[in-house]
PAVO-780007 format. One record per residue (C-alpha): x, y, z. Coordinates in nm, 2 decimals. Example, Ala and Ser with C-alpha at 12.3 -4.5 7.8 and 13.67 -1.06 7.14 Angstrom:
residues 2
[[1.23; -0.45; 0.78]]
[[1.37; -0.11; 0.71]]
***
This chain:
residues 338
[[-6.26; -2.69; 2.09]]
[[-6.23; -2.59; 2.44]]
[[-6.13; -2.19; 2.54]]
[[-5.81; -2.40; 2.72]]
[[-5.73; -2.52; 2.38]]
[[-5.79; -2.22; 2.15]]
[[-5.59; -1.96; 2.40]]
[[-5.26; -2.25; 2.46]]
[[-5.24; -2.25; 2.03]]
[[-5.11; -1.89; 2.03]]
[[-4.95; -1.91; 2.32]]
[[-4.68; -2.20; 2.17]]
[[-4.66; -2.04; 1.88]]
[[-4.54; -1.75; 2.03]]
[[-4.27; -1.96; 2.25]]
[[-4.18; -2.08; 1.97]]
[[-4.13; -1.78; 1.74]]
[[-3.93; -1.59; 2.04]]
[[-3.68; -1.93; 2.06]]
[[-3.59; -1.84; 1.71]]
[[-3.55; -1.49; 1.73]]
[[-3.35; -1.44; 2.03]]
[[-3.05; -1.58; 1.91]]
[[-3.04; -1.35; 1.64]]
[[-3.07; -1.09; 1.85]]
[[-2.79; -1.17; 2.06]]
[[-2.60; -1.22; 1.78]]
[[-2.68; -0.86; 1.65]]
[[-2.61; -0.78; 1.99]]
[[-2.27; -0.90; 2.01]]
[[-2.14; -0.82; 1.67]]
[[-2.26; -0.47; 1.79]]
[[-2.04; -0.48; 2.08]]
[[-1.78; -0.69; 1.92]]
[[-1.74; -0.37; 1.64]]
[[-1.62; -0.08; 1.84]]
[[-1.40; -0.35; 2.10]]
[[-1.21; -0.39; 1.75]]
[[-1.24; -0.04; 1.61]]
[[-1.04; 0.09; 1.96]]
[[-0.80; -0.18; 1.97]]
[[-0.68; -0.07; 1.62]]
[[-0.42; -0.15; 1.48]]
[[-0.40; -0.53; 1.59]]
[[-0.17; -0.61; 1.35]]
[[0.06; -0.53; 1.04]]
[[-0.08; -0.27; 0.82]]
[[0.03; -0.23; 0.44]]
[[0.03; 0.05; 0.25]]
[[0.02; -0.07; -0.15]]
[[0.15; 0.22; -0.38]]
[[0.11; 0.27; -0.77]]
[[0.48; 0.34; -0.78]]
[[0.81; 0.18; -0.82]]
[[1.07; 0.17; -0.56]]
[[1.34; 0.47; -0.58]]
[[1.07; 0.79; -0.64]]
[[1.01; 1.09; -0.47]]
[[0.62; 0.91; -0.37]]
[[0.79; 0.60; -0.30]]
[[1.04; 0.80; -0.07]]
[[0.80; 1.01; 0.09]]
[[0.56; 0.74; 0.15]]
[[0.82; 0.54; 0.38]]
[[0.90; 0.83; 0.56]]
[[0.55; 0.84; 0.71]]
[[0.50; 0.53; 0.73]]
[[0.76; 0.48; 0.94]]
[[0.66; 0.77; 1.18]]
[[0.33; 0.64; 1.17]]
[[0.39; 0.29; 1.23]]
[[0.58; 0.42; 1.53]]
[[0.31; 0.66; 1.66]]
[[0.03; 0.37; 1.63]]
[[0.28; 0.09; 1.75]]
[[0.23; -0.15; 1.45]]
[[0.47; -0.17; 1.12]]
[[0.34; -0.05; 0.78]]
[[0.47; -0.22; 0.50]]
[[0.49; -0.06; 0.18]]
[[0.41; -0.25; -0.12]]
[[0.54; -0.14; -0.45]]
[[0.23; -0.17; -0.75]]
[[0.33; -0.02; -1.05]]
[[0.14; 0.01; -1.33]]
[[-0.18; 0.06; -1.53]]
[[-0.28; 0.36; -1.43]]
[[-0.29; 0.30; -1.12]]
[[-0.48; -0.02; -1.16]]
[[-0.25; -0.30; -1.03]]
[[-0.24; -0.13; -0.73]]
[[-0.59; -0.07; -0.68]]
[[-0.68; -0.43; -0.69]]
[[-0.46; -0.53; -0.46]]
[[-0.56; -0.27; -0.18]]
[[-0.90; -0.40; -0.26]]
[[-0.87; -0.75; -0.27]]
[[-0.90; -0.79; 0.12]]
[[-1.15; -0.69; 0.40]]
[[-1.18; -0.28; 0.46]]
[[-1.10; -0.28; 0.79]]
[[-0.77; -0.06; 0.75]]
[[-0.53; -0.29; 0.76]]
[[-0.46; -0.22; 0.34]]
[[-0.45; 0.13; 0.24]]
[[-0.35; 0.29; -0.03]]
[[-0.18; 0.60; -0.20]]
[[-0.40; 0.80; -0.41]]
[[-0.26; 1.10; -0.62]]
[[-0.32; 1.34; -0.90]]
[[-0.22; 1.07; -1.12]]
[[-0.54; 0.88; -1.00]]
[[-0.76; 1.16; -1.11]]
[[-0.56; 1.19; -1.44]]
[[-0.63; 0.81; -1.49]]
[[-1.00; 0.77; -1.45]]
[[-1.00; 1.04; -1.80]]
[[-0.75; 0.87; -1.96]]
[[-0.77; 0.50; -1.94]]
[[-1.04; 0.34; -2.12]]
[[-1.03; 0.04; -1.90]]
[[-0.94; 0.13; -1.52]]
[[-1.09; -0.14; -1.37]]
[[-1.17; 0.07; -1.04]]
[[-1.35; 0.36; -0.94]]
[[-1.12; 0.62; -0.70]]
[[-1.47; 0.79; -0.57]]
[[-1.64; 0.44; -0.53]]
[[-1.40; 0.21; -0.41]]
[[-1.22; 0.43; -0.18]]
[[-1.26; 0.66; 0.12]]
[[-1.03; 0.90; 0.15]]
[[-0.78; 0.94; 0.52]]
[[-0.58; 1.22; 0.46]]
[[-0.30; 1.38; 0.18]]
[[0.04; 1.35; 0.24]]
[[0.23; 1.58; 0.02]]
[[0.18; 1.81; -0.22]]
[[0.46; 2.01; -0.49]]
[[0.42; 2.27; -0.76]]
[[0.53; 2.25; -1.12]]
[[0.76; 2.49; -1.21]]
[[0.86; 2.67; -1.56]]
[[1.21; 2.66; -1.63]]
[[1.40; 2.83; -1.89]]
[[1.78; 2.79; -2.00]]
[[1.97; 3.04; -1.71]]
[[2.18; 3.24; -1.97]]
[[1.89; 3.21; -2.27]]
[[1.65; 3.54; -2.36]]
[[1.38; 3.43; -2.14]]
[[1.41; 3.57; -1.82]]
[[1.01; 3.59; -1.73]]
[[0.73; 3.37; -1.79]]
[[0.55; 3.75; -1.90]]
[[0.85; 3.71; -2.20]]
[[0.74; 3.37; -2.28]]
[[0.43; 3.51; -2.34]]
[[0.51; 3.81; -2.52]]
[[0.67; 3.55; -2.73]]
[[0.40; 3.35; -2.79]]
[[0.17; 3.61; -2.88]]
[[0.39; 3.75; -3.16]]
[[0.48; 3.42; -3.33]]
[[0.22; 3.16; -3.25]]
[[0.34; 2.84; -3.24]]
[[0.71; 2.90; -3.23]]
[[0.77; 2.87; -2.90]]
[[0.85; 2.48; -2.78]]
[[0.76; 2.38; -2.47]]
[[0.89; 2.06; -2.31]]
[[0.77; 1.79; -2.10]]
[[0.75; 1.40; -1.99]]
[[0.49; 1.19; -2.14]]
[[0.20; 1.27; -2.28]]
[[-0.10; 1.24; -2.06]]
[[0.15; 1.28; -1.75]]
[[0.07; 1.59; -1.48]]
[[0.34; 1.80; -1.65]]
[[0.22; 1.72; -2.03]]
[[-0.16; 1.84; -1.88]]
[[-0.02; 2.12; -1.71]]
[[0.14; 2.26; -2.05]]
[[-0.19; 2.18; -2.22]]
[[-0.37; 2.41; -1.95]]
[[-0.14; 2.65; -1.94]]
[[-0.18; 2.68; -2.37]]
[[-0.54; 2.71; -2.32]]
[[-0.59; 2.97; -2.00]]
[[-0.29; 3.15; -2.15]]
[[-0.46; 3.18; -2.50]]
[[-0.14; 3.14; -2.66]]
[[-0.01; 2.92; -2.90]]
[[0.30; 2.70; -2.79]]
[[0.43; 2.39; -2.96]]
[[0.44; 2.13; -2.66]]
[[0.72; 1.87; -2.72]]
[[0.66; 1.54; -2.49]]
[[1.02; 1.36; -2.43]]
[[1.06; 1.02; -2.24]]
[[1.19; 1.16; -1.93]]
[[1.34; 1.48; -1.74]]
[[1.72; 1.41; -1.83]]
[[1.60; 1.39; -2.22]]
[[1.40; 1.73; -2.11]]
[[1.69; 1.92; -2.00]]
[[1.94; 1.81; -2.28]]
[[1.66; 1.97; -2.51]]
[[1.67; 2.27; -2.30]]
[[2.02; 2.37; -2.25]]
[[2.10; 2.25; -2.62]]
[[1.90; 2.50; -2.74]]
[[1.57; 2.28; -2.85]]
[[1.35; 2.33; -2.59]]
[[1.22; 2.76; -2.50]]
[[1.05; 2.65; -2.21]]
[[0.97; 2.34; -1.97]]
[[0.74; 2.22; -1.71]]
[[0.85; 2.01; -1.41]]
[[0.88; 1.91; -1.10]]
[[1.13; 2.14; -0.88]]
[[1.28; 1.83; -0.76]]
[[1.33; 1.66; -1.10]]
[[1.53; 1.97; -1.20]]
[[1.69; 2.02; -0.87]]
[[2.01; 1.99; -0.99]]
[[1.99; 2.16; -1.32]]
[[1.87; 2.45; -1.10]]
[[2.15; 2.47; -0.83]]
[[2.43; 2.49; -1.09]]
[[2.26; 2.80; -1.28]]
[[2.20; 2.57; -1.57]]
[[1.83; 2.63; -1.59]]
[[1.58; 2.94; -1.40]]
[[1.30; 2.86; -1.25]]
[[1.09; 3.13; -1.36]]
[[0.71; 3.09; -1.25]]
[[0.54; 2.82; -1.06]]
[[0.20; 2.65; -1.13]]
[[0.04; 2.70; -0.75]]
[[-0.22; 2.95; -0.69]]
[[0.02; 3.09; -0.40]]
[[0.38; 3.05; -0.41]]
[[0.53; 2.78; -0.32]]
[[0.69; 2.75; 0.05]]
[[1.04; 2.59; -0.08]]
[[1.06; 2.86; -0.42]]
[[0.93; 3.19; -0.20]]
[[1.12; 3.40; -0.44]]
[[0.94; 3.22; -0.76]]
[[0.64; 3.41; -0.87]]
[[0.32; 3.20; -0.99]]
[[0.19; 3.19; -1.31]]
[[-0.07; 3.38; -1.23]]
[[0.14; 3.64; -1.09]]
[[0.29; 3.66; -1.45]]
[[-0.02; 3.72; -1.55]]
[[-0.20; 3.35; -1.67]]
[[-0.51; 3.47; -1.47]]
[[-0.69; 3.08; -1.27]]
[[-0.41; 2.89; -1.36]]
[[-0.34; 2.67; -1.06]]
[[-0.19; 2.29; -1.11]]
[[-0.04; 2.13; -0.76]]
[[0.06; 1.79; -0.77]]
[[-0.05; 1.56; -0.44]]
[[-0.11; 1.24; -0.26]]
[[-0.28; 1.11; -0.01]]
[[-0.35; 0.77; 0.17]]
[[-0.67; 0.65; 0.10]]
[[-0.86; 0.33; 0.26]]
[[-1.09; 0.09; 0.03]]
[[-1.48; 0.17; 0.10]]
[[-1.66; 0.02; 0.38]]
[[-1.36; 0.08; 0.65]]
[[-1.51; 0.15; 0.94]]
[[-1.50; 0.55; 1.04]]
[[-1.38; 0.53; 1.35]]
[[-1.08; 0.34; 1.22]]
[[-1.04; 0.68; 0.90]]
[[-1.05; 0.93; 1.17]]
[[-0.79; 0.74; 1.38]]
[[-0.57; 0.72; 1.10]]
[[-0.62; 1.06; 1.06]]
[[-0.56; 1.19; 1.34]]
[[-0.23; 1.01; 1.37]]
[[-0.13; 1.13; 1.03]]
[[-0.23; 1.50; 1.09]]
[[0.04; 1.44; 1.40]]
[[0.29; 1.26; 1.19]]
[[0.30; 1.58; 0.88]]
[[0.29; 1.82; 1.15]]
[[0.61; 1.71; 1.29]]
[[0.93; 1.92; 1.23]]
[[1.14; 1.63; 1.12]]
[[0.94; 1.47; 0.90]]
[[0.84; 1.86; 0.73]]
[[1.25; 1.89; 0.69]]
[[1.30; 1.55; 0.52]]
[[1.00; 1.63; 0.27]]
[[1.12; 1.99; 0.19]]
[[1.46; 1.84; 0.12]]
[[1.30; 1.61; -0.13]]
[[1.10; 1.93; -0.29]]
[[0.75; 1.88; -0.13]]
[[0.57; 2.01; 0.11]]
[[0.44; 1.80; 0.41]]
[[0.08; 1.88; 0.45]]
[[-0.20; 1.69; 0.60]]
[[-0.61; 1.72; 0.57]]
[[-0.96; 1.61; 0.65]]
[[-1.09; 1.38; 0.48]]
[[-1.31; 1.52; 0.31]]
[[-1.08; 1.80; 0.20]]
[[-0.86; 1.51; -0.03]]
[[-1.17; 1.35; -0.10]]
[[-1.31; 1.66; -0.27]]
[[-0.98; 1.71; -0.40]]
[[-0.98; 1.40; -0.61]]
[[-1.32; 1.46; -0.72]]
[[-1.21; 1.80; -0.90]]
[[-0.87; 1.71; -1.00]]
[[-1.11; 1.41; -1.20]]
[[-1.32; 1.68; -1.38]]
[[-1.04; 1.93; -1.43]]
[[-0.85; 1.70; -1.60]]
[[-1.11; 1.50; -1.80]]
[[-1.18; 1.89; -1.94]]
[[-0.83; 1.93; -2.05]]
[[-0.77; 1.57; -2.21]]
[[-1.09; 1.60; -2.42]]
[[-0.99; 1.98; -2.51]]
[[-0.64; 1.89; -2.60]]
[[-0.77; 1.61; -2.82]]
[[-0.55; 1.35; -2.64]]
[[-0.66; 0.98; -2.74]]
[[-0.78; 0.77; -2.46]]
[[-0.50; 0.50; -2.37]]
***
């Protein structure tokens, strides 16, 4: 074999390795560049936003609202799709079934992080299969009591409580719903012993109440909006940490003396894993100017919650607590997985 010979091996070999490793690399190349040229020209197209809620609610309301304002402020129509049901699971699926590349979103809430405790079979992860955008609204429970009944102070429902254990009834919707957990929490930081009553809705809940049935119940300002306006009912302590912006005058529980009681109801929008970040912060930043805007704050506040945005990963966090807050409370109070 001739030096000619033995150096020309190597050399085609090497000809012939590069031939098949350049295209690759062109292809890396361009999907490299191709990436971002998408990322900046996002939103191409229609965007939907699925929701684990029927049509008619205060989410399904408040949900429209921005995405209307935000359709118009990235110049593409969101399209809300109503997925009720299983804990949140129909709707999950289908804001996973296609590609994460922002075009499906979906609306996340406190009921997500109530779910993942209290359904045995979820069928999706909230922590795993999503990354959070940004929240959208949040509202405070508040504790009602019959307007011209004894109980003029959530300190008197206490000093109740205290001197006949288990007397006391306090009402709410179903169990394993925000306002059935936030009784249960309130029993247990309280130390006291109430009776809580689930009913099948808030009507139900307020005939209980005024007829005499009910001592105390826990909702949403907005569900008792009107029970509230025409001095049937007092709203005598909320369930924030602060006071809430639309009941200034209404003290917390904590105030009244439940010392770390805090339960805030929220939602937030919510992409499937795998969307690309520069697509999240877009949305984000859109959405942090859509809550922000006067309008939009007014039209929430009339609805009984408050318009405020975040990073993400201040919802993202926020999920992850509200998950083991409430997985403490349903194994405390002994409720049975559904």
């Amino acid at each position: 074999m001739s030096i000619g010979q033995q150096v020309s091996t190597p050399s085609r070999r090497i000809v012939t390795l590069m031939k098949s490793i350049i295209p690759a690399i062109v292809l890396i190349l361009a999907m490299a560049v191709e990436a971002p040229a998408q990322e900046n020209d996002y939103p191409s197209r229609e965007i939907s936003l699925v929701i684990p809620f029927g049509p008619g609610g205060i989410a399904d309301i408040t949900a429209r609202i921005v995405a209307d304002s935000l359709g118009k402020k990235l110049g593409k129509q969101i399209v809300i799709l109503n997925q009720p049901g299983a804990g949140g699971s129909v709707a999950a699926r289908v804001a996973l079934n296609g590609e994460p590349d922002g075009y499906t979103l979906a609306l996340l809430s406190n009921g997500t992080a109530i779910s993942v405790p209290l359904f045995k079979n979820l069928q999706f992860d909230p922590v795993a299969d999503f990354v959070p955008v940004s929240s959208l609204a949040y509202f405070d429970f508040v504790f009602v009591t019959k307007a011209d009944g004894k109980f003029k102070s959530l300190k008197d429902i206490l000093e109740a409580a205290r001197a006949n254990p288990g007397a006391l009834n306090v009402g709410t919707i179903n169990v394993g719903s925000s306002q059935n957990l936030a009784a249960e929490l309130f029993k247990s930081t309280a130390g006291v012993d109430l009776t809580i009553v689930p009913y099948k809705g808030t009507p139900d809940l307020q005939v209980a109440l005024l007829g005499g049935e009910l001592d105390l119940i826990i909702d949403s300002q907005t569900a008792l909006k009107a029970a509230l306006q025409q001095n049937q009912a007092a709203a005598i302590a909320s369930s924030g940490s602060t006071r809430s912006i639309l009941l200034p005058d209404v003290p917390t529980a904590q105030e009244e003396g439940v010392k770390g009681f805090d339960v805030t109801s929220w939602n937030g929008i919510f992409a499937p894993a795998g969307t690309p970040q520069a697509v999240v912060n877009k949305l984000n930043t859109a959405l942090v100017e859509v809550l922000g805007d006067p309008d939009v704050k007014k039209r929430f506040a009339d609805l009984g919650v408050e318009a405020r945005s975040s990073t993400p990963q201040e919802i993202g966090d926020r999920l992850k607590a509200d998950i083991d807050k409430w997985s403490k409370v349903i194994k405390d109070a002994g409720i049975v997985r559904q």
